[in-house]
N, C-alpha and C positions, 0 to 999 in steps of 0.2 A: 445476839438475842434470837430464841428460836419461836417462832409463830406457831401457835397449836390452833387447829381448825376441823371439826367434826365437820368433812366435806358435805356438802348437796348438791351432787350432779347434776346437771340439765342434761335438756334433749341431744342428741350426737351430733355436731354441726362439721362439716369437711374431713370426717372421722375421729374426730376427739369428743371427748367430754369435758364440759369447762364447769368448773364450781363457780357455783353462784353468790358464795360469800369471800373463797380469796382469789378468786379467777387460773386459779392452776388447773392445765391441762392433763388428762390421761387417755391412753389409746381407747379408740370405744370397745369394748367388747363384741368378739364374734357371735354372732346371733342367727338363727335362722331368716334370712331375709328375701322377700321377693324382689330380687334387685330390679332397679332401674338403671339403664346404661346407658350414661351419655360419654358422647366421644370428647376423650380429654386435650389428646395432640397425637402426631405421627411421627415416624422414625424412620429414619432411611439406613440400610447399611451397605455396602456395599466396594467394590475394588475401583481402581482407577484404571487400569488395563486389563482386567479380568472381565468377564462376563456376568459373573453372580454379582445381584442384586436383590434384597429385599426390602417389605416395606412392611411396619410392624405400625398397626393401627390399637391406639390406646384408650379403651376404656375406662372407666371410675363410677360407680355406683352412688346414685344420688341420695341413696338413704343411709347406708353404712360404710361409704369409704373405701371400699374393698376394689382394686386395680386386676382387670382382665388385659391381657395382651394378644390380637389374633392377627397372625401371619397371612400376612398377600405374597402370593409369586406372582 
């Protein structure tokens, strides 16, 4: 049996949009936004006997989801 639902998105929450009558999610749409950037987690890479290392500090955007990545030496 297939469910038919004339969706009504809400507001974008962790990047998605969720209907508000069957609760299915969809990516939110790219939008011009004034981002807020808060730090989501960090990333190390690096060798065991090598000298290079880096460290890769992660972004996410509190209003539209959208992930920045900015490289530390």
């Amino acid at each position: 049996m297939i469910n038919f639902c004339f969706h009504k998105f809400g507001k974008v929450e962790n990047g998605y949009q969720y209907c508000q009558k069957c609760g299915i999610a969809v990516a939110a749409p790219k939008i011009n936004c004034n981002h807020k950037w808060e730090f989501a987690y960090e990333q190390g890479v690096g060798t065991i006997f090598g000298n290079t290392y880096k460290r890769i500090m992660v972004y996410r955007c509190v209003h539209c989801g959208e992930i920045k990545r900015e490289e530390l030496k």
